[in-house]
Every structure is written in C-alpha cells, then in structure tokens.
C-alpha positions as CSV (number, residue, x, y, z in Angstrom):
1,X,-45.7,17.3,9.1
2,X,-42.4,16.4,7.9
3,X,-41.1,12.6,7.7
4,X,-38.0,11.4,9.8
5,X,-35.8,9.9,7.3
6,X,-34.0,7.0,9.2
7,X,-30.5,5.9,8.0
8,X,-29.2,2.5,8.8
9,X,-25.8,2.4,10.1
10,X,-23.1,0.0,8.5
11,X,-20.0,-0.6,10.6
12,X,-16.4,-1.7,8.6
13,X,-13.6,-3.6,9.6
14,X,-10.8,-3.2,6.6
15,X,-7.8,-5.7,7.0
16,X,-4.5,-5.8,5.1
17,X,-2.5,-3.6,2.6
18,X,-3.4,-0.4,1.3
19,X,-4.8,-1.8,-2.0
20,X,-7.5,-3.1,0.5
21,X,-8.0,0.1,1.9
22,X,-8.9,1.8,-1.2
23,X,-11.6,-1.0,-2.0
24,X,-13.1,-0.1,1.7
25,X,-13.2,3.3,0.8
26,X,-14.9,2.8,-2.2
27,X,-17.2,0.5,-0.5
28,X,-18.0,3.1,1.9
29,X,-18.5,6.0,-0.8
30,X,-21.0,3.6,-2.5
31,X,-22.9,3.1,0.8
32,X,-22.6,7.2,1.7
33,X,-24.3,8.2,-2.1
34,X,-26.9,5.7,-1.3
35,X,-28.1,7.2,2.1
36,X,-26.3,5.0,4.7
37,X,-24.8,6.5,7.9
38,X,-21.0,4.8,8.8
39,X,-20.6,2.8,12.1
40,X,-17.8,4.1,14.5
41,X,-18.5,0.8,16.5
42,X,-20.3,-2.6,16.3
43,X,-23.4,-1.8,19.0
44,X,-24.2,0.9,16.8
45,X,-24.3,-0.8,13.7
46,X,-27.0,-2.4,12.0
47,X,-24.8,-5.0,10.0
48,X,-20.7,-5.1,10.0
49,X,-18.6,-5.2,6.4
50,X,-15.8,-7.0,7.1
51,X,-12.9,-6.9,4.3
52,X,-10.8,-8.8,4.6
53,X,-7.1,-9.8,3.8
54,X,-5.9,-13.6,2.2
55,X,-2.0,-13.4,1.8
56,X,-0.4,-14.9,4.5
57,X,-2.0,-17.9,6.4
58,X,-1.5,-15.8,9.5
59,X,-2.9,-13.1,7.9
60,X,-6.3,-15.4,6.9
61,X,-6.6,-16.2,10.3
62,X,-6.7,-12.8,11.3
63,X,-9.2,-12.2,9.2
64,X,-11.3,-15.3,10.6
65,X,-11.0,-13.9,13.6
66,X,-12.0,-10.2,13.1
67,X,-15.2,-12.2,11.4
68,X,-15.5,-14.1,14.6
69,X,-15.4,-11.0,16.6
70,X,-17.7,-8.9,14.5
71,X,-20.7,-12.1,14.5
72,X,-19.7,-12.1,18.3
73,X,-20.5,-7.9,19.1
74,X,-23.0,-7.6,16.2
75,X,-24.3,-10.8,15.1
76,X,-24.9,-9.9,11.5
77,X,-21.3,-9.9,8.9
78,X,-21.1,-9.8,5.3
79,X,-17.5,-10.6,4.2
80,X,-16.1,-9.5,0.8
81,X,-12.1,-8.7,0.0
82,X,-9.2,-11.1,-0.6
83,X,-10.4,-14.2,1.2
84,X,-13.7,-13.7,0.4
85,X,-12.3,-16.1,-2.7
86,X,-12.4,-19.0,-0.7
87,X,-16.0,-18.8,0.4
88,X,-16.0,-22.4,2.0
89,X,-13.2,-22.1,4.4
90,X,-15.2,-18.6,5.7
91,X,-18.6,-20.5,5.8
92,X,-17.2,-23.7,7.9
93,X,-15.7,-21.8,10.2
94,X,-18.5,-19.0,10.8
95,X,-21.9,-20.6,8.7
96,X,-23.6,-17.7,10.6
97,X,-22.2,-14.7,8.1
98,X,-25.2,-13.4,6.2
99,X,-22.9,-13.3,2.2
100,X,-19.8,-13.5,1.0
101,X,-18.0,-11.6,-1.7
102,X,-14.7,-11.9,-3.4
103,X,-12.2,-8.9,-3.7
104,X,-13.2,-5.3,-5.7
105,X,-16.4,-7.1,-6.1
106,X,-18.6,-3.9,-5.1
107,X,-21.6,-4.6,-7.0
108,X,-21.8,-8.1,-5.4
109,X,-20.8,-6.1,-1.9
110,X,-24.0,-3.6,-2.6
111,X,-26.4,-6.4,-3.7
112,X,-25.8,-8.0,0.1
113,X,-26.0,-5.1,1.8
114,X,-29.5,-4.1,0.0
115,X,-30.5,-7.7,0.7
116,X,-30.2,-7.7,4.4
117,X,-30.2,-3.4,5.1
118,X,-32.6,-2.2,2.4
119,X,-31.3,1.1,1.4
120,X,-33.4,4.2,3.0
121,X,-36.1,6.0,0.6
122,X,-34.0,8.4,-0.4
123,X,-29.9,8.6,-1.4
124,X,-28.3,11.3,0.3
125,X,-26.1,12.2,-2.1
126,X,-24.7,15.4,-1.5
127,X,-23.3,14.4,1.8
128,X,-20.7,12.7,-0.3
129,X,-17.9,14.6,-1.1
130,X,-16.3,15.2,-4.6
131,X,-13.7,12.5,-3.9
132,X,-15.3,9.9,-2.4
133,X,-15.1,8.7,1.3
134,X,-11.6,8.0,2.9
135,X,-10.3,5.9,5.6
136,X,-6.8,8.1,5.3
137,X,-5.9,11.8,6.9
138,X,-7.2,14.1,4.8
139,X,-4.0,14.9,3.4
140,X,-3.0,11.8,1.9
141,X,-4.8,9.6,-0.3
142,X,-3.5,6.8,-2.1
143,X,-4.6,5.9,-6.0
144,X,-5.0,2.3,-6.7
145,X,-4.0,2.2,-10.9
146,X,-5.1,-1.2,-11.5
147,X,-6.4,-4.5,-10.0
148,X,-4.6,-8.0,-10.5
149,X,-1.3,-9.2,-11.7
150,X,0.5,-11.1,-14.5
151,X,3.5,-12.4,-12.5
152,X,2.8,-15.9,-10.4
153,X,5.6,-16.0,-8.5
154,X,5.6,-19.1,-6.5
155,X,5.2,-18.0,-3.2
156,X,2.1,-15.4,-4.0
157,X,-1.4,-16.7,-4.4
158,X,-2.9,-13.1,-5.4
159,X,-3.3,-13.8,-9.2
160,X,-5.8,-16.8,-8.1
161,X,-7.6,-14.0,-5.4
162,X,-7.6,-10.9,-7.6
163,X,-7.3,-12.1,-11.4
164,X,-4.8,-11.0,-13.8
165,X,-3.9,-7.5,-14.4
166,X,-6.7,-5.1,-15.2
167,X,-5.5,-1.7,-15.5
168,X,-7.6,1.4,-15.4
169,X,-8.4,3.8,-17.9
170,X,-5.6,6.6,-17.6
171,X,-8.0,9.3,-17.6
172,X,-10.3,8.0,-14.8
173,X,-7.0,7.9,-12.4
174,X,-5.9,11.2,-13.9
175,X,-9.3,12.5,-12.9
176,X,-9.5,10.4,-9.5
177,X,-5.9,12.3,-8.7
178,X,-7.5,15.8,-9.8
179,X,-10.2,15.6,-7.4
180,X,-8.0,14.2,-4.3
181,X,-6.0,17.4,-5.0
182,X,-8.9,19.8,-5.1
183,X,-10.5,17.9,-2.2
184,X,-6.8,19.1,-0.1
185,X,-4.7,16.1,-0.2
186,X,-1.2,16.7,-0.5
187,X,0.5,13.1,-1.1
188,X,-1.0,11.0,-3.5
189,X,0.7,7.1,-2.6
190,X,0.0,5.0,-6.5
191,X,-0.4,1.4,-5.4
192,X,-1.2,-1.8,-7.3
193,X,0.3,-4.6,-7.8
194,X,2.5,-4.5,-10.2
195,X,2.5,-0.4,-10.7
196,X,5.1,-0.9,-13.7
197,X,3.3,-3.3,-16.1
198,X,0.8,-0.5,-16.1
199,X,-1.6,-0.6,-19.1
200,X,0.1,-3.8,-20.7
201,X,-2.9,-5.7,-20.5
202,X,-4.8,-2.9,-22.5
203,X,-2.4,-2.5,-25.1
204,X,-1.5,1.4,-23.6
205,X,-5.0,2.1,-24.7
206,X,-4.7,6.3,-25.6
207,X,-7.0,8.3,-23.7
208,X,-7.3,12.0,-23.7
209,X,-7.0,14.0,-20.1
210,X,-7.0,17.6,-19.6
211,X,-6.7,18.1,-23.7
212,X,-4.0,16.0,-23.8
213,X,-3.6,12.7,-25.2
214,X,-1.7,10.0,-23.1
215,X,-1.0,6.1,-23.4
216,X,-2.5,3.8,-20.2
217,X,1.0,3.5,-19.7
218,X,3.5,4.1,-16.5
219,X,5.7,7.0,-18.0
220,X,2.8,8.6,-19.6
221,X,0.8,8.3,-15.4
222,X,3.9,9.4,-13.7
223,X,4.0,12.9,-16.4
224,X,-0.1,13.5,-15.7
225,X,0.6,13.3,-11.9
226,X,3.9,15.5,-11.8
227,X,1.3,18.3,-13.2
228,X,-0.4,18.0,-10.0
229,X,1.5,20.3,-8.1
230,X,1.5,17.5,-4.7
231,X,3.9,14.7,-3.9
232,X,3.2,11.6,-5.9
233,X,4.8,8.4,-3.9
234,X,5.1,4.8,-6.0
235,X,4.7,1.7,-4.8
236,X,5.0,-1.8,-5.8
237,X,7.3,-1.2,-8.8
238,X,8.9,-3.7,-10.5
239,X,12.5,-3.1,-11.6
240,X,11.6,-3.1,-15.5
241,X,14.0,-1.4,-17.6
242,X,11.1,1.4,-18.3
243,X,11.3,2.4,-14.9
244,X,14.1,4.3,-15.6
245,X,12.0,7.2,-17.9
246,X,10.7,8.3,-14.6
247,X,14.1,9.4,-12.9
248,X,14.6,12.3,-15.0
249,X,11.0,13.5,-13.4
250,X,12.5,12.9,-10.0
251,X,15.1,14.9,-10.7
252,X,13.1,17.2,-11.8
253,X,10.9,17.5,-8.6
254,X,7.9,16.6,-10.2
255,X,7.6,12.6,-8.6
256,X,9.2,12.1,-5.2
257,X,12.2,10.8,-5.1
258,X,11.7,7.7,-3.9
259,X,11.1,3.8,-5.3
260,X,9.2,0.9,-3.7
261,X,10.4,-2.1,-5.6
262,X,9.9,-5.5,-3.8
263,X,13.0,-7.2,-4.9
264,X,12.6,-9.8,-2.3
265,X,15.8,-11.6,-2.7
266,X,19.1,-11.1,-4.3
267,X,20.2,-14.9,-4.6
268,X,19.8,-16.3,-8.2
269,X,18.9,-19.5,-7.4
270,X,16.5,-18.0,-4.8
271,X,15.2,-16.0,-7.1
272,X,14.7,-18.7,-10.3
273,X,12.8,-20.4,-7.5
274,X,10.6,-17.6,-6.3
275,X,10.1,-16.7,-10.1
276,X,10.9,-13.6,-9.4
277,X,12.9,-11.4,-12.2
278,X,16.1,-9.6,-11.3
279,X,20.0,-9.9,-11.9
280,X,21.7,-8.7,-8.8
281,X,24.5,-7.0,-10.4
282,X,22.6,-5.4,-13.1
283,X,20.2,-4.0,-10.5
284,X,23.0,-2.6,-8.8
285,X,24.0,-1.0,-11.5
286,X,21.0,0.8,-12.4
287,X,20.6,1.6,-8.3
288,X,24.5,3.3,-8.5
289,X,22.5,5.4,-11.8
290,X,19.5,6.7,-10.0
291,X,21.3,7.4,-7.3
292,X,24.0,9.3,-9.1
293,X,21.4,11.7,-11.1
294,X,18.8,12.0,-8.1
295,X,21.3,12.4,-5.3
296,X,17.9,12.7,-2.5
297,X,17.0,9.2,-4.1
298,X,15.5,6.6,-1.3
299,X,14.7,3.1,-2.1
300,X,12.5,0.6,0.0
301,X,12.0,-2.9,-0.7
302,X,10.9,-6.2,1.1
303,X,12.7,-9.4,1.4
304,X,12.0,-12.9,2.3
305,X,14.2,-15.2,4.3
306,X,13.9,-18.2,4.7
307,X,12.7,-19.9,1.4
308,X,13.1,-23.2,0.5
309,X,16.0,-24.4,-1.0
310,X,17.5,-21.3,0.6
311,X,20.7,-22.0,2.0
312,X,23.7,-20.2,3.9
313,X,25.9,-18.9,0.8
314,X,22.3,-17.7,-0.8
315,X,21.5,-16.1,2.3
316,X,25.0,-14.5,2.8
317,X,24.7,-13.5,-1.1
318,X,21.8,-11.8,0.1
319,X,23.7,-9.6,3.1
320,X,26.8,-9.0,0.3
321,X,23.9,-7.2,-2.2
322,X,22.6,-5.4,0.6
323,X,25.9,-4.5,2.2
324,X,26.5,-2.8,-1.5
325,X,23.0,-1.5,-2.5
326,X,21.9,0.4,0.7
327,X,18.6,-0.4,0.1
328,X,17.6,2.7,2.3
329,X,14.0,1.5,3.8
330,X,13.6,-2.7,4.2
331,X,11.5,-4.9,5.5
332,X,11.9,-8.5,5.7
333,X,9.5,-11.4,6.3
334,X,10.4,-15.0,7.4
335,X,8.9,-17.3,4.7
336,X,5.4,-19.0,5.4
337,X,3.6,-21.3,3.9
338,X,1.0,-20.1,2.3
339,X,-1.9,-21.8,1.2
340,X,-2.6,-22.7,-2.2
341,X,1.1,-21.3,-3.2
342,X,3.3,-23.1,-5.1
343,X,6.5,-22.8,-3.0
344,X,4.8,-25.4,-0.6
345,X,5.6,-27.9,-2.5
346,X,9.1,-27.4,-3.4
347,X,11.6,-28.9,-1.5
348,X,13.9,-28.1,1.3
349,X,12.4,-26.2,3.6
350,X,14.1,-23.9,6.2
351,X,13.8,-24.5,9.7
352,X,12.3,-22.6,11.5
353,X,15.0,-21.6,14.3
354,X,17.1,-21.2,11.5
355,X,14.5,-18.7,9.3
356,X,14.4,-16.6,12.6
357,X,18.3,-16.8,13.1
358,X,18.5,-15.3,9.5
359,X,15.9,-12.9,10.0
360,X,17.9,-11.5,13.2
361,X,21.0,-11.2,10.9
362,X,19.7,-9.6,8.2
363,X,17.5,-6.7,10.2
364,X,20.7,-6.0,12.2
365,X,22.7,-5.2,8.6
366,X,19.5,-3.2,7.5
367,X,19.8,-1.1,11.0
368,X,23.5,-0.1,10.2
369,X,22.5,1.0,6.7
370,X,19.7,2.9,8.0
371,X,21.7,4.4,10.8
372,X,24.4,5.7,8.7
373,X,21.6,7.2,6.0
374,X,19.9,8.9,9.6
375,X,23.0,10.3,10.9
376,X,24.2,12.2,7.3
377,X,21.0,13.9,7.5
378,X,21.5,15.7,10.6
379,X,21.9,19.5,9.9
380,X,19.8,19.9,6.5
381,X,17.2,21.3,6.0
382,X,14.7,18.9,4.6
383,X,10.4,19.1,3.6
384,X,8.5,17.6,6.1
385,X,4.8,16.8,5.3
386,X,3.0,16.8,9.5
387,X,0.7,14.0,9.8
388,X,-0.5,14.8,13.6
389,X,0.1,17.0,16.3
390,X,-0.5,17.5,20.1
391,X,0.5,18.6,23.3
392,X,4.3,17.1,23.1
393,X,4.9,18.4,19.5
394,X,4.2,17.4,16.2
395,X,5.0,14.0,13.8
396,X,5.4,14.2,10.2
397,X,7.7,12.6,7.2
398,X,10.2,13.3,4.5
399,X,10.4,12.4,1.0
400,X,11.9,9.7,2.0
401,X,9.0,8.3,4.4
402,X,6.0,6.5,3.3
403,X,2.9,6.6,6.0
404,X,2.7,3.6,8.8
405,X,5.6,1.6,7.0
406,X,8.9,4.1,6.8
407,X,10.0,6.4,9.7
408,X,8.9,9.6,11.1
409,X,10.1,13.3,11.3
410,X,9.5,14.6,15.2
411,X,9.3,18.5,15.9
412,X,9.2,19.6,19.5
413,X,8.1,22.9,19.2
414,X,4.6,22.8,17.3
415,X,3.2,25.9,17.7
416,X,1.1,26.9,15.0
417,X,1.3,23.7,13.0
418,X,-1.4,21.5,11.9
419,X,-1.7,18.6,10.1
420,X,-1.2,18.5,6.1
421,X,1.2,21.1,6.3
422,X,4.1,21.1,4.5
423,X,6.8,22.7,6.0
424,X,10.8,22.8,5.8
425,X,12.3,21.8,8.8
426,X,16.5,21.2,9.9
427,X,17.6,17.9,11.5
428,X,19.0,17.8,14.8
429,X,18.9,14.0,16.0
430,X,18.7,10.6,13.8
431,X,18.6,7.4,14.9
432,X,18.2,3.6,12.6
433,X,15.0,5.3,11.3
434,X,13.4,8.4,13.0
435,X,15.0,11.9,12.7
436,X,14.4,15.3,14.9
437,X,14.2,18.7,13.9
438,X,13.0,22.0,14.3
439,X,10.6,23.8,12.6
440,X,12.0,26.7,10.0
441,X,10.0,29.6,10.2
C-alpha cells in the first residue's frame, strides 16, 4: 500500500527592495529542496515567513504591521530580514512570534522553520528547478552580487542591519546568471548595495568561470554577463571613477544602456553632511561623456529633500544640477528620521510643510525633463521587453525602463504576443513617463 507523503505548507510575506526579494526567493528555494509546499494565502498555511524591511521608520512600521496581520489570519510568524536586527522592538510589540532572524541569515531562517514545521520524511528535490524559486516573471530575475556596505552615510542605518560589504565569489554569480538564462529569463537586474565597490573587500579575489580567469571585480562582472546574450540592468552604482570601463560595453550592446546611481543630492554642503561622495560639476562632466559615446544612455537616481541643515540656495543648487544633468528617471524622497541614523542628531531640521513644498518643486522640474526625453522618442523604433498582456493589449519596457520603478511601453494591438518576448516596436504617444507604440511585425 503506498504512503501519503504530507507536505506542510509555508506562506511568505516579502517586504521592501529587491535585495529583499532575492533573500525570499532563496528562502523559498531552501524550503522547496527540502519538501515544503508554498502558501498562496494564510488559512492555508501552516506557519507564515514574514521578511521583512528596516530602512525607513515608516517602512518598520509596515513591517510591524504585516507581522500583526500575519499572527492575526494565521497565528504562527517567524520573522527574519532587515528588522529582524532589532529583535526587541519586534518581540514587545508582537511577544507571540514563534523566532526571529536577522537579514540573509538562512541557516538561522531553516533552523526555525524545522523547529516549529518539522521538515516532511523525504526532500522533494527535483521539484526544484535549476535556478532556484522566484518571486519575479519568469523572464526577469535579478542577481544580488554581494551583501553589506562600506559607506555609512549618515542618514542610512543598513551597515548596522546587514554588515559591511561581503561580496560573492565571481564565479558563483557568473554561474547563478548562466542558469537564470538557461532557465528563460531574459533581463538579469545586478543589485546590491553598493554594486561598484564590488570585490574590494576580497581583494578582487581571481576566480576562474567558463575557462576564463576573472577578478571579483565590477569591470571584470559586467564583461562575464555581456557574454550572456540577455539584457544585464545595474543598479545601485556608485559614481566611482571605474565606472566608466563599463561604457565602452554599453556602447557596444553588450550591458544596457542604462545607470542607477543614487546621487541623492547635488549640494556640497548637503552632501559633506549626508557623507555621501560626489562633486557636482565633475559628475556632470563625466554624465555629458557617457552620454556623448552611448547616445541611447538613460540615467536614474534618487534624491532626498529635505535634510537637515538643508536650506533654500542648497535646495535651488539642487534644481540648477538637475536642470543641466537630465537625470532621465528620478525619484525623490522627503527626509525622515530614521532610527538609529546619525542625521537625527544633526541640527536644523527642515519643516515639514517646507520638506513637502520642496518635494512639489522638485518632482514638477523632474516631470519636464521626463516629458521632453518622452516626446523625442515618438517615431523610433525602439526594443521592447512585454511583461504582461490581456484583453486591452499588452505592457512592456525599454532599455531605458527598470520593472515596478521606471515607466512602461503600452501596445494596443497584442495579438500573438506573450510575455518575455522581446520585440521591436515604433512610438506613437509619450507622456512625463509612459510611451505608446505599435508592434513591428
């Protein structure tokens, strides 16, 4: 008589960035190899993961009250991820959560699971796929390079959640990007947080990949992913002077064509007091330069406004660089106080009628700039990668688009489309971020 082989069911709730993402993902591939069945719900769970995200204060209390939630419609929670550091503020407000973990602390994550969900007799292994479990389309994936980072600027309390920079070994992300590619995806998305200082920490340890030698460094990442044949989107780069070895390989198709550097601020003094790096007009400079030998170049950043000490003629410097830079995709964020940061205690602070005032301003210059990129792209014909279709047409991106953060490419007539196809496509409409077109056949 055979034996029913019961599989008990863990539900996940992943907050924040995309860095988070990837550790739920891993999480889950963990808990798929070892024979456990993935929640779509909380009834149907027998315990709820809940990963969750530390930056913000608002963004803490969201994650408080996912855990509230998930004790509410299941009853038993293990936290891990970012605020998982601060175990005490999680316990005092829900004492009820069965463990608590800190961020890309899997083992620890496994150890509670098997503690209150004993794994079933047998792993079922092969129901895992090659590269992993994902929480992203199947045609997108994004490759987290390294853990940590080695900057402490003032208003960011990640070093103290997440360490200093620990970079992986090039050849296991190499190998990771390999088998997203085999598996079908067609945009790998590198995130960390600091994707530049890549391998400083391990010296640019030398590995070999493929029969090749290369150095855990960012040139040397960038050259093993333009091999493999998909779009390969950077994020969180800082604007260190090295970053400029990977134009030529934008240039050359091989990398998009397209930066995330988080310059935050263009003010000096507002910078020296975020501890941030940059010289406005030599950034400028080296923007004019990219642009100028990757004409298809686009460039995203985020800014703060708002932060103490930050005054009109800093925030007006701040419009001026903008004005000149085109910084083609921006978001902006009114400072918060964040606890545990430094910048609490520095003096000054900006009201908060006046943060909002300034954040107004400065998203009404960023929707001009957009605008006028938009309406220059009407009648090309561009690559647009389709993330979904349905009955009113379908919705994909550029080059020049990131998923759930940059704009979208809409196509009326869909027929025959599907997504994670890359098609070409002419624009017929624009506005501050979106663009139309129609499908070339």
């Amino acid at each position: 008589m055979a034996t029913t082989l019961t599989q008990p069911k863990v539900g996940i709730v992943s907050l924040g960035c995309p860095k988070a993402l990837v550790d739920s993902e891993r999480i889950i591939t963990r808990l798929r190899a070892e024979g456990y069945q993935i929640a779509p719900d909380y009834t149907g769970a027998d315990l709820v993961l809940v990963n969750t995200c530390g930056f913000l204060d608002s963004a803490r209390e969201e994650s408080l009250d996912a855990i509230g939630e998930a004790l509410n419609e299941n009853g038993k929670v293990i936290v891990t991820g970012c605020l998982g550091h601060e175990k005490d503020v999680i316990t005092d407000r829900h004492p009820n959560v069965l463990a608590v973990t800190g961020p890309h602390q899997y083992e620890q994550v496994m150890e509670a699971v098997h503690d209150h969900l004993p794994a079933p007799g047998h792993p079922f292994v092969s129901l895992v796929p090659e590269a992993g479990v994902r929480l992203t389309p199947r045609h997108y994936a994004y490759l987290k390079i390294s853990e940590g980072c080695n900057n402490r600027c003032t208003f960011c309390i990640i070093p103290s959640m997440r360490g200093d920079l620990a970079s992986r070994r090039i050849d296991a992300v190499l190998r990771e990007g390999e088998q997203l590619v085999k598996a079908g995806v067609k945009e790998l998305l590198v995130i960390s947080q600091d994707t530049s200082a890549y391998g400083l920490d391990v010296k640019y340890a030398p590995y070999t990949w493929n029969g090749v030698e290369r150095q855990t460094r960012f040139k040397d990442l960038c050259e093993g992913l333009g091999e493999l044949g998909v779009w390969t989107r950077l994020h969180y780069v800082y604007p260190y002077p090295h970053v400029d070895d990977v134009i030529p390989m934008m240039a050359e198709g091989k990398i998009l064509p397209y930066l995330d550097i988080p310059f935050q601020h263009a003010s000096p003094k507002v910078l020296k007091a975020m501890k941030r790096p940059g010289n406005n007009e030599k950034t400028l400079e080296r923007i004019k330069r990219w642009r100028r030998d990757v004409p298809d170049f686009t460039l995203r950043s985020t800014f703060i406004v708002g932060f103490p000490g930050e005054t009109e003629e800093d925030f007006q410097i701040l419009l001026d660089w903008m004005a000149e830079a085109k910084i083609d995709r921006a978001g902006c964020f009114k400072y918060e106080n964040v606890t545990g940061a430094a910048s609490a205690a520095l003096p000054d602070h900006v009201p908060e009628e006046v943060k909002e005032e300034r954040w107004h301003r400065f998203m009404a210059l960023q929707a001009e700039i957009s605008d006028a990129r938009s309406q220059s792209m009407i009648g090309r014909t561009i690559d647009v990668l389709i993330d979904e279709v349905d009955d009113e047409g379908a919705t994909g991106r550029s080059k020049a688009d990131a998923p759930e953060i940059d704009g979208s490419v809409f196509i009326e007539d869909a027929e025959g489309l599907k997504p994670g196809d890359l098609i070409e496509a002419r624009v017929t409409g624009a506005d501050e971020y979106d663009l139309w077109a129609d499908a070339i056949d």
